[in-house]
PDB file of N, CA, C and O in Angstrom:
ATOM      1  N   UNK A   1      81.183  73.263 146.197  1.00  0.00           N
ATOM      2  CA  UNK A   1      79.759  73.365 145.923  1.00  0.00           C
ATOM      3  C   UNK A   1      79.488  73.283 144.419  1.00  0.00           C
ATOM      4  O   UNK A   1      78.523  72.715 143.909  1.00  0.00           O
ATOM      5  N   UNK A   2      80.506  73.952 143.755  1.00  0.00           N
ATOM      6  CA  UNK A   2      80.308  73.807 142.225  1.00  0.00           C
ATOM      7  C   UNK A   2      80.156  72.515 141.581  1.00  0.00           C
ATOM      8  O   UNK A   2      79.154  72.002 141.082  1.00  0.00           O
ATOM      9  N   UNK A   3      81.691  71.964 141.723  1.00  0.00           N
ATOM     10  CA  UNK A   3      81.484  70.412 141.684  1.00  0.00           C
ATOM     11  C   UNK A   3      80.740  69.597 141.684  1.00  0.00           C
ATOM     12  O   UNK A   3      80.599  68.719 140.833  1.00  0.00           O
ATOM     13  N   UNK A   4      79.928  69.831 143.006  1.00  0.00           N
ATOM     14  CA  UNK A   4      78.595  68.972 143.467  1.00  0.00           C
ATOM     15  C   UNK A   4      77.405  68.796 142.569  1.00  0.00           C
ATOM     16  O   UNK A   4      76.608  67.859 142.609  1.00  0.00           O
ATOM     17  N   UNK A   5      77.389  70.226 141.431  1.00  0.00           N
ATOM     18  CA  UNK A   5      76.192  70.445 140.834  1.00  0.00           C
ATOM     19  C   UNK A   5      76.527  70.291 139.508  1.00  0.00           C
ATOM     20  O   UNK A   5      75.527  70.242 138.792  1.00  0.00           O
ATOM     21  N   UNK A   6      77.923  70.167 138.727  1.00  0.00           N
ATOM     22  CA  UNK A   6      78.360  70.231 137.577  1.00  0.00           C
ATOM     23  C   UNK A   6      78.241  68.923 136.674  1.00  0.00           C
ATOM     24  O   UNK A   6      78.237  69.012 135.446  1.00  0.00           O
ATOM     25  N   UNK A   7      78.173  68.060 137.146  1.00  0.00           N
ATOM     26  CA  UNK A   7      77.667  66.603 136.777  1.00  0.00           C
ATOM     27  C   UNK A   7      76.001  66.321 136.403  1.00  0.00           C
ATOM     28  O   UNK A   7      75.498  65.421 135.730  1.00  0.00           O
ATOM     29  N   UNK A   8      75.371  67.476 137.127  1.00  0.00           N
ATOM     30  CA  UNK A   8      73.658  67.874 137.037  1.00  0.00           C
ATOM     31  C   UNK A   8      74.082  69.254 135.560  1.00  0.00           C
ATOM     32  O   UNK A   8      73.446  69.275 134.506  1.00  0.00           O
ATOM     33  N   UNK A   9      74.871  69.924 135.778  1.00  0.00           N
ATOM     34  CA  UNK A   9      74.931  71.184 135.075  1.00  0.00           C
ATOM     35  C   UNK A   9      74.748  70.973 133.514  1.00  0.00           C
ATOM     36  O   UNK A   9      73.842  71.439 132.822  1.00  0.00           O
ATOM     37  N   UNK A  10      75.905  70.091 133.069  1.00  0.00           N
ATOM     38  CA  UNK A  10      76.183  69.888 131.567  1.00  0.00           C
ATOM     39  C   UNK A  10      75.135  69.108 131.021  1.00  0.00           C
ATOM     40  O   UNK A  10      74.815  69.407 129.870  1.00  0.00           O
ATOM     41  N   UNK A  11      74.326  67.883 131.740  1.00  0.00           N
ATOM     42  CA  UNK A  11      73.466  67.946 130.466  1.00  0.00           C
ATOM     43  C   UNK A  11      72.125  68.617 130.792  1.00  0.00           C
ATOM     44  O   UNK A  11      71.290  68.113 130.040  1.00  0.00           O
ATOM     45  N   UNK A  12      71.754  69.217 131.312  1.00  0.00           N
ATOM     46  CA  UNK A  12      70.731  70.436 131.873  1.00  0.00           C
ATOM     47  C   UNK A  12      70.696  71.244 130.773  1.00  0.00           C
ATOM     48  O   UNK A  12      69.678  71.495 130.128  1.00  0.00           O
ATOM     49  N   UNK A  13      72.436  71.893 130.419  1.00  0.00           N
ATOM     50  CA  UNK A  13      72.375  72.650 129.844  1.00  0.00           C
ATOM     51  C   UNK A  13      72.518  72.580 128.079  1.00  0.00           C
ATOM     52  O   UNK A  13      72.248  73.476 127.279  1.00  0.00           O
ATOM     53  N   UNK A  14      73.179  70.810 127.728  1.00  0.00           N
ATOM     54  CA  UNK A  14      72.813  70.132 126.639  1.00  0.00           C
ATOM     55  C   UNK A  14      71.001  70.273 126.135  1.00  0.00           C
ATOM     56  O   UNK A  14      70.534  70.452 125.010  1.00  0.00           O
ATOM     57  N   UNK A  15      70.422  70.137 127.232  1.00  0.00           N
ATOM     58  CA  UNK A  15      69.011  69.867 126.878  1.00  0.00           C
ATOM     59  C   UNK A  15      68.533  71.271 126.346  1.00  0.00           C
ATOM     60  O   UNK A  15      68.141  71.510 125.204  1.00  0.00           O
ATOM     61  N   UNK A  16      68.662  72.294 127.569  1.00  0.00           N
ATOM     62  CA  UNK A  16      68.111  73.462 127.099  1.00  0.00           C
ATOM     63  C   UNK A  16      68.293  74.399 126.031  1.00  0.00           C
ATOM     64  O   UNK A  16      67.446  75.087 125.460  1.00  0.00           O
ATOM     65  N   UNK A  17      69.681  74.309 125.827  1.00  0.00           N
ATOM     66  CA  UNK A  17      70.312  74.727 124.601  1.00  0.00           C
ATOM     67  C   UNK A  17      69.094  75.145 122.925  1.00  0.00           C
ATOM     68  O   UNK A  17      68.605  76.140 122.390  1.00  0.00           O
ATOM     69  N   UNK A  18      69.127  73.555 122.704  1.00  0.00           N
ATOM     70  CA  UNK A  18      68.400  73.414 121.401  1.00  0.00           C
ATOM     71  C   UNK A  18      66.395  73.955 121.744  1.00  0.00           C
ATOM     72  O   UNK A  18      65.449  74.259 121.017  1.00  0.00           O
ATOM     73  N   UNK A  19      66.609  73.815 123.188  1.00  0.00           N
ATOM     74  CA  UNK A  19      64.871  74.212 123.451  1.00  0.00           C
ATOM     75  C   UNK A  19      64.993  75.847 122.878  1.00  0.00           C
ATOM     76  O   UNK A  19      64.407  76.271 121.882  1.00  0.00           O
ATOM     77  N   UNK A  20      65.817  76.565 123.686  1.00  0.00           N
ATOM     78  CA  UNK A  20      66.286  77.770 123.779  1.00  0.00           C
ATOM     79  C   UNK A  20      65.973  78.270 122.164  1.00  0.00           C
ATOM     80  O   UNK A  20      64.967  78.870 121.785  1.00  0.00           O
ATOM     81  N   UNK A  21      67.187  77.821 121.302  1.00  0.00           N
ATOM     82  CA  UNK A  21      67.072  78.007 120.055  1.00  0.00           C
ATOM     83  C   UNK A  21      65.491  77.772 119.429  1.00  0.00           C
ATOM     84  O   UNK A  21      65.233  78.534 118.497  1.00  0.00           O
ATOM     85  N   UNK A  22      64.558  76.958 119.758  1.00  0.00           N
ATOM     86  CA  UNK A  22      63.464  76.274 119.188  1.00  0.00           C
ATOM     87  C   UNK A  22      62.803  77.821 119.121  1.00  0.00           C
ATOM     88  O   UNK A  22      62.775  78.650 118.211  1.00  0.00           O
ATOM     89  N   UNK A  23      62.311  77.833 120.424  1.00  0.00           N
ATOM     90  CA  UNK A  23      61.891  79.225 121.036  1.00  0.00           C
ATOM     91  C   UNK A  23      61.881  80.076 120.618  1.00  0.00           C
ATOM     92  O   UNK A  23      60.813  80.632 120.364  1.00  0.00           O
ATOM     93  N   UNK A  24      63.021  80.601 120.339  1.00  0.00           N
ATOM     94  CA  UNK A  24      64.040  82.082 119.587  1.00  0.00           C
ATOM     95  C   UNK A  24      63.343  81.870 117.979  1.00  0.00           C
ATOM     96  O   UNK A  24      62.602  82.735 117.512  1.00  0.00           O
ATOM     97  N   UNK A  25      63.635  80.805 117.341  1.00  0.00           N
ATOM     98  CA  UNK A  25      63.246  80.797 116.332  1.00  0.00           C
ATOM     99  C   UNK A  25      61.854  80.964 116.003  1.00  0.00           C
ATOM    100  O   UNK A  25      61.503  81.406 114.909  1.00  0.00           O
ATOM    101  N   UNK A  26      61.107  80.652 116.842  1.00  0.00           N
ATOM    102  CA  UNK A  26      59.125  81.014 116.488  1.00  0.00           C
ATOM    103  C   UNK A  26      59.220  82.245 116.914  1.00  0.00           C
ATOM    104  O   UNK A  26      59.108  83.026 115.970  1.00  0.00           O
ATOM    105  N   UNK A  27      59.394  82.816 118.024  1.00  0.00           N
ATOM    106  CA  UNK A  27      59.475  84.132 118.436  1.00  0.00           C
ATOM    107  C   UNK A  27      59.927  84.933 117.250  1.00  0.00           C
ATOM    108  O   UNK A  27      59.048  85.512 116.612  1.00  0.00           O
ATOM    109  N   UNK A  28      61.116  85.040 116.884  1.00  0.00           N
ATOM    110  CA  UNK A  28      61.167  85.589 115.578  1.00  0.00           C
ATOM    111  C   UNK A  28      59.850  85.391 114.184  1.00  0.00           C
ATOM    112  O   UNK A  28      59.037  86.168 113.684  1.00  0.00           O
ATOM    113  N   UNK A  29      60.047  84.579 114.056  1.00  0.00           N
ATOM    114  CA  UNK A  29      58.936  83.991 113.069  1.00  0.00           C
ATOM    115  C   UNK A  29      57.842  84.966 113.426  1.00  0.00           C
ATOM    116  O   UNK A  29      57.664  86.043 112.857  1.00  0.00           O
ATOM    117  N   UNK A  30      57.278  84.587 114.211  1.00  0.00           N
ATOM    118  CA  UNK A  30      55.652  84.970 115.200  1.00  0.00           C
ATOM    119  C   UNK A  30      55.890  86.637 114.501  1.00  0.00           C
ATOM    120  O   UNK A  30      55.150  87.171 113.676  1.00  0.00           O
ATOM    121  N   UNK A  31      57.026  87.164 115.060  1.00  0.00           N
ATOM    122  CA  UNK A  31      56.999  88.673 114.716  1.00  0.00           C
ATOM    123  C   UNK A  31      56.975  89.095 114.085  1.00  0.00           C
ATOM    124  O   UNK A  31      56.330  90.142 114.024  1.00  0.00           O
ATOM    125  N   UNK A  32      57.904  88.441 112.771  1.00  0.00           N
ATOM    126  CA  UNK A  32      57.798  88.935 111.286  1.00  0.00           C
ATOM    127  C   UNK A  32      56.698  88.745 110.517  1.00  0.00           C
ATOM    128  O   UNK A  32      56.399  89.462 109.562  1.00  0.00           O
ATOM    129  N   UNK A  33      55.855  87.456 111.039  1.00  0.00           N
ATOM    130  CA  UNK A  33      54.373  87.381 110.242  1.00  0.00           C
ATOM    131  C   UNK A  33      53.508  88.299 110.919  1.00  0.00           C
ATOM    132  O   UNK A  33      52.467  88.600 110.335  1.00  0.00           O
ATOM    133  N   UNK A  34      53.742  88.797 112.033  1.00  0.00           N
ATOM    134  CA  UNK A  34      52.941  90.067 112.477  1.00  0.00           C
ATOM    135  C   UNK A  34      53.468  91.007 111.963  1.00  0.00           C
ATOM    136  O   UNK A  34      52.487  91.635 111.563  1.00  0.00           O
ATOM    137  N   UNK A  35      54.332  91.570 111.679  1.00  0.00           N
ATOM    138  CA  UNK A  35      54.897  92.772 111.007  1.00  0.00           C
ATOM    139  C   UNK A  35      54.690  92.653 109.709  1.00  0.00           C
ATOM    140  O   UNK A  35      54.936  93.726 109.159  1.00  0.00           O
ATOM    141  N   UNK A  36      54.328  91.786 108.926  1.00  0.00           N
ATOM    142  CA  UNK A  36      54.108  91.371 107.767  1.00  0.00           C
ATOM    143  C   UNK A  36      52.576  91.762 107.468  1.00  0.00           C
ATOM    144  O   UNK A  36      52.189  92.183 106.378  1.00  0.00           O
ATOM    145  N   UNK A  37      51.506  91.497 108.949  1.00  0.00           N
ATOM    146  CA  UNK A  37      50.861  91.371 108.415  1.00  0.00           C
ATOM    147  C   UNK A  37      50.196  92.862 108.565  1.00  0.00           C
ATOM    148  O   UNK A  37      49.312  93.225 107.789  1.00  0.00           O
ATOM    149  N   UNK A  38      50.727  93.771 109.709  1.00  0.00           N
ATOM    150  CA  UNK A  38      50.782  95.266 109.679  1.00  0.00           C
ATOM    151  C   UNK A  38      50.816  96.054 108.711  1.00  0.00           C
ATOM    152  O   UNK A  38      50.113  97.036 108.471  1.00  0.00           O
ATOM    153  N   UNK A  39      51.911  95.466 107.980  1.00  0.00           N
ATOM    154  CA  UNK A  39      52.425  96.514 107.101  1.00  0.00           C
ATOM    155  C   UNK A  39      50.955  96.151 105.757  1.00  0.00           C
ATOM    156  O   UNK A  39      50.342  97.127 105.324  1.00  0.00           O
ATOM    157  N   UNK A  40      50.636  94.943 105.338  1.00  0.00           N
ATOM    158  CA  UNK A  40      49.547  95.161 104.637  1.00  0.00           C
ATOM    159  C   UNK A  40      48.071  95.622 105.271  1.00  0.00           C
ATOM    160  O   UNK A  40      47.056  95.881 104.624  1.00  0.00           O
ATOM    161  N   UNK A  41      48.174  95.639 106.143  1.00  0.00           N
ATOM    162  CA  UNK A  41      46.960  96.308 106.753  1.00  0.00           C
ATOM    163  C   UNK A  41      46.648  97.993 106.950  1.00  0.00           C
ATOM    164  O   UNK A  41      45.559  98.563 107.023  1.00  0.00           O
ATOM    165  N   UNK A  42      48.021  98.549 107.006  1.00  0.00           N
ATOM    166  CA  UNK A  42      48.396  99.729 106.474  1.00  0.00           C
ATOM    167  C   UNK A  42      48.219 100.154 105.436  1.00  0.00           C
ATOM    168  O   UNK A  42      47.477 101.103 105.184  1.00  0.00           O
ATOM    169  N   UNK A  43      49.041  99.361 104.447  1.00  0.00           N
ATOM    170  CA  UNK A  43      48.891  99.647 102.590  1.00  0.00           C
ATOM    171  C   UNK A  43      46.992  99.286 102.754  1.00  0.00           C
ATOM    172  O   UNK A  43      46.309  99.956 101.979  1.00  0.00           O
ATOM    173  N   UNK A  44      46.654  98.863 103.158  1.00  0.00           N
ATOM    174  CA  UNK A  44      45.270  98.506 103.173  1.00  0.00           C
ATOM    175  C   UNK A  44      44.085  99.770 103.301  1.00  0.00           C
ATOM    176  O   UNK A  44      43.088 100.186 102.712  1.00  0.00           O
ATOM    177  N   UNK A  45      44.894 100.048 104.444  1.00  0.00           N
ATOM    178  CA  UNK A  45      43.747 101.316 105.043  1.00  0.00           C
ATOM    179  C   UNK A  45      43.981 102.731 104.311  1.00  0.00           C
ATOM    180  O   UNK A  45      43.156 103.645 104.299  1.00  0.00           O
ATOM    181  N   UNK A  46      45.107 102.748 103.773  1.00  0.00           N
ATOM    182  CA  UNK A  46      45.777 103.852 102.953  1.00  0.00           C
ATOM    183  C   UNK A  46      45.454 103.957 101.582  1.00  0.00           C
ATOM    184  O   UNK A  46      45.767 104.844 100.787  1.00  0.00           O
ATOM    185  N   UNK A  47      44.852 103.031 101.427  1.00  0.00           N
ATOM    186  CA  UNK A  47      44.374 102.790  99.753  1.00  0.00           C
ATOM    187  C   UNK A  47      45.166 102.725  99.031  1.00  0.00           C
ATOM    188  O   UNK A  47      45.044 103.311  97.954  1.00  0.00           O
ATOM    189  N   UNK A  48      46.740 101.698  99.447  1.00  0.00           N
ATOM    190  CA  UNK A  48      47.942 101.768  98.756  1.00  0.00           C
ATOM    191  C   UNK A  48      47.616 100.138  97.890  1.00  0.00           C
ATOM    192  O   UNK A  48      46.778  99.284  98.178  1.00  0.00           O
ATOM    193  N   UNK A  49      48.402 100.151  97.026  1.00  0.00           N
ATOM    194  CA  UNK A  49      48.296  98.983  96.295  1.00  0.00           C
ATOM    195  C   UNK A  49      49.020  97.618  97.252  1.00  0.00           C
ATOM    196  O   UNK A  49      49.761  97.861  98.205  1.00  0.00           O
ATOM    197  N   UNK A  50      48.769  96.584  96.945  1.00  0.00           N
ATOM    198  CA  UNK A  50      49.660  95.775  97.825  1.00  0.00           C
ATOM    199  C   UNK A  50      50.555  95.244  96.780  1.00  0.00           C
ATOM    200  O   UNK A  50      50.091  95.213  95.640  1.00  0.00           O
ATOM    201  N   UNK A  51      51.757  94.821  96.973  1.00  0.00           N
ATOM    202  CA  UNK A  51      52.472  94.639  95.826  1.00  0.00           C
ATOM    203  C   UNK A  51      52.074  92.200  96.634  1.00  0.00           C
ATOM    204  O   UNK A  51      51.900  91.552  97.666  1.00  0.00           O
ATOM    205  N   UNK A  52      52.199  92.018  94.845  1.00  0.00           N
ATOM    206  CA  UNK A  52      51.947  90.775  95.160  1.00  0.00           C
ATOM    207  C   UNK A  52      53.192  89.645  96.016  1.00  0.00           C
ATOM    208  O   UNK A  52      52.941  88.604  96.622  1.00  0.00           O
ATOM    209  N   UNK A  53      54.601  90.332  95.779  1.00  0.00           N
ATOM    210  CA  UNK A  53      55.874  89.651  96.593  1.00  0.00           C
ATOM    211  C   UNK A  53      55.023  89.510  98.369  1.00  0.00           C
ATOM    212  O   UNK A  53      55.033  88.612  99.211  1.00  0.00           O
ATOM    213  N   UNK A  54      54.538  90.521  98.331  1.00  0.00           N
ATOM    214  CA  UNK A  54      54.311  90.792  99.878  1.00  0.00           C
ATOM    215  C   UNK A  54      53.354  90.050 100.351  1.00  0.00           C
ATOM    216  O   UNK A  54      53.482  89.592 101.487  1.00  0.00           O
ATOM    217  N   UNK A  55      51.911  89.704  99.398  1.00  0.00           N
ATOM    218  CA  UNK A  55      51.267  88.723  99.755  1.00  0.00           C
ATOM    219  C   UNK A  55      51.533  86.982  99.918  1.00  0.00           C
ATOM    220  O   UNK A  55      51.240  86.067 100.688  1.00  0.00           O
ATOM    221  N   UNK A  56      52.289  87.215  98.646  1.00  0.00           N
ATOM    222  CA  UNK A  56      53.151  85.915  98.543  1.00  0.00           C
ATOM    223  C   UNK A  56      53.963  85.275  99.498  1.00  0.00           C
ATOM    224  O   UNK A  56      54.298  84.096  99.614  1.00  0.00           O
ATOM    225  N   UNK A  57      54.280  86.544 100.332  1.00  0.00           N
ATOM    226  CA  UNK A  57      55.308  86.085 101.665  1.00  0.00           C
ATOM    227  C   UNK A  57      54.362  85.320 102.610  1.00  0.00           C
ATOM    228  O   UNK A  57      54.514  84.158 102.988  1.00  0.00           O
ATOM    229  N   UNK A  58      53.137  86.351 103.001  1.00  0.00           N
ATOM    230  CA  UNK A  58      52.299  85.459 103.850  1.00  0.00           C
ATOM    231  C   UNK A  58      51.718  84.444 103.801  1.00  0.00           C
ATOM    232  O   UNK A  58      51.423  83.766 104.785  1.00  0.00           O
ATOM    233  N   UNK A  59      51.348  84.065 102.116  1.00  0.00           N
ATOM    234  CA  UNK A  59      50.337  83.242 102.165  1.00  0.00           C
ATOM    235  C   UNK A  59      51.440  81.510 102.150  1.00  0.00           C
ATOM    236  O   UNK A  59      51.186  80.379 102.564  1.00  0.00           O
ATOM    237  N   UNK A  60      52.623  82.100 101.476  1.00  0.00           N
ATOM    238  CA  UNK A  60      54.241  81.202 101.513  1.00  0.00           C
ATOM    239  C   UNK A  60      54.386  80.537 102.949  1.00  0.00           C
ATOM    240  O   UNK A  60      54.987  79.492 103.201  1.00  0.00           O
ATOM    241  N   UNK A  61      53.861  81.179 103.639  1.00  0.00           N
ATOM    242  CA  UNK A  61      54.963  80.844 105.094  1.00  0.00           C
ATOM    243  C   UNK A  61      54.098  80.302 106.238  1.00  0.00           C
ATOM    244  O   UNK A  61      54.496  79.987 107.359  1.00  0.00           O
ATOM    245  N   UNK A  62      52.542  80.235 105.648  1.00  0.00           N
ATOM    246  CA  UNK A  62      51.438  80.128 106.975  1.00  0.00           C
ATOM    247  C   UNK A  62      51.748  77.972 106.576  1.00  0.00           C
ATOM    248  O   UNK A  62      51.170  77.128 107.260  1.00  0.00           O
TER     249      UNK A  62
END
């Protein structure tokens, strides 16, 4: 039964591979510019200074 499907298997799993990774990589992304953008919204509401590296990250990466 394995056999039967392993000729379908390998490039199935060639394809999905790099999708997989694509994925993983915005997902990450997505989170850190949300956590990025938390943490100044915090320093924000706190009446903390924002340091400019930190703005620089967001405005760097959109």
């Amino acid at each position: 039964m394995i056999s039967d499907i392993s000729p379908l298997l390998i490039p199935i799993m060639a394809l999905l591979t790099p999708i997989v990774g694509i994925i993983a990589w915005t997902v990450i992304k997505v989170t850190r510019l949300n956590l990025l953008h938390e943490t100044i919204r915090h320093l924000s509401a706190s009446g903390q200074t924002i340091p400019p590296e930190l703005l620089a990250e967001v405005v760097g990466r959109k």
